[in-house]
C-alpha positions in Angstrom: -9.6 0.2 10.7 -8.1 -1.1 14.1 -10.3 -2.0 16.9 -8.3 -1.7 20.1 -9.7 -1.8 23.4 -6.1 -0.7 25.5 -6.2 2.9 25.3 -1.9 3.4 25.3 -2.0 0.7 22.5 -4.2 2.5 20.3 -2.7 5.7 21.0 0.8 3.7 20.1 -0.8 2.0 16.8 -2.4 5.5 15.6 1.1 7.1 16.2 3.0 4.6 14.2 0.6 3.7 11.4 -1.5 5.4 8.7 -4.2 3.4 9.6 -7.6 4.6 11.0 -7.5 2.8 15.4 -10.5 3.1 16.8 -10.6 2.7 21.1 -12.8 0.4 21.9 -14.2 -3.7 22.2 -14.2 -5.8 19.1 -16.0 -8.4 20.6 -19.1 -6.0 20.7 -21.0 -5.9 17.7 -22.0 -2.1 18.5 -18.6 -1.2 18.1 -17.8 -3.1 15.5 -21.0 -1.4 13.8 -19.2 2.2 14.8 -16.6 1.6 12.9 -18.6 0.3 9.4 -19.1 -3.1 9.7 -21.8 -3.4 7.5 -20.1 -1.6 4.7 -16.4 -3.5 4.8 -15.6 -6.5 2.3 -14.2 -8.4 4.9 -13.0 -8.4 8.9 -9.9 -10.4 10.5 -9.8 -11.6 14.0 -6.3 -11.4 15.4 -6.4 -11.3 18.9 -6.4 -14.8 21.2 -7.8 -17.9 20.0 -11.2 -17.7 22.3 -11.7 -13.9 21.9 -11.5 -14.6 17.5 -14.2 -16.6 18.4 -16.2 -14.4 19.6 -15.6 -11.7 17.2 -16.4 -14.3 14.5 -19.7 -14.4 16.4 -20.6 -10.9 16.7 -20.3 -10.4 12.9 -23.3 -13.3 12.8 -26.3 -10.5 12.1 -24.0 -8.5 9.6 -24.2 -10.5 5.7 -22.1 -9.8 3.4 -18.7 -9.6 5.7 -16.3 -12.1 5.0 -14.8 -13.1 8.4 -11.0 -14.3 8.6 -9.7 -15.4 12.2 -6.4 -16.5 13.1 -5.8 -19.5 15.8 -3.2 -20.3 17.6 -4.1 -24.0 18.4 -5.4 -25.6 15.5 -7.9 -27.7 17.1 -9.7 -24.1 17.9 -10.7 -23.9 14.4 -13.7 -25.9 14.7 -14.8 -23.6 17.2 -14.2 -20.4 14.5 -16.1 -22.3 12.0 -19.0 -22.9 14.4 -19.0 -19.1 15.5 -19.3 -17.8 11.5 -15.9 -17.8 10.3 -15.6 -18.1 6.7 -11.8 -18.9 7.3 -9.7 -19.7 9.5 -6.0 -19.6 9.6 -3.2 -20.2 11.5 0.8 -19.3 11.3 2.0 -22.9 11.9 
């Protein structure tokens, strides 16, 4: 499932894909719950560096989610581990 708050992009992502894009804000823990949080083995953050972050820390009340976030700088990890990421990676 693809969380994707521009409306054109998830339009685009749903018409290209086979996967299930969901409009709306992954930062938000309600919407992340919409979409099955609590039932998923595992979410990854892919967005911006700060907004990971904050994804990481929605999924906080949700156990059992293994949270993966991506960051661009590396000396944003820290930051991911401190918000509840269980790993963090980065393409460099």
């Amino acid at each position: 499932v693809i969380i994707e708050p521009d409306r054109e992009l998830a339009s685009e992502l749903y018409a290209e894909t086979d996967l299930t894009v969901v409009r709306g804000n992954p930062e938000l823990l309600e919407d992340l719950q919409k979409v099955g949080l609590s039932s998923a083995r595992a979410l990854v953050a892919d967005v911006g560096d700060e907004e990971n972050a904050s994804i990481a820390l929605a999924t906080q009340s949700v156990e059992d989610v293994e949270v993966i976030t991506f960051v661009e700088e590396l000396e944003m990890a820290v930051y991911h581990d401190y918000a509840g990421a269980n790993e963090v990676l980065s393409p460099r």
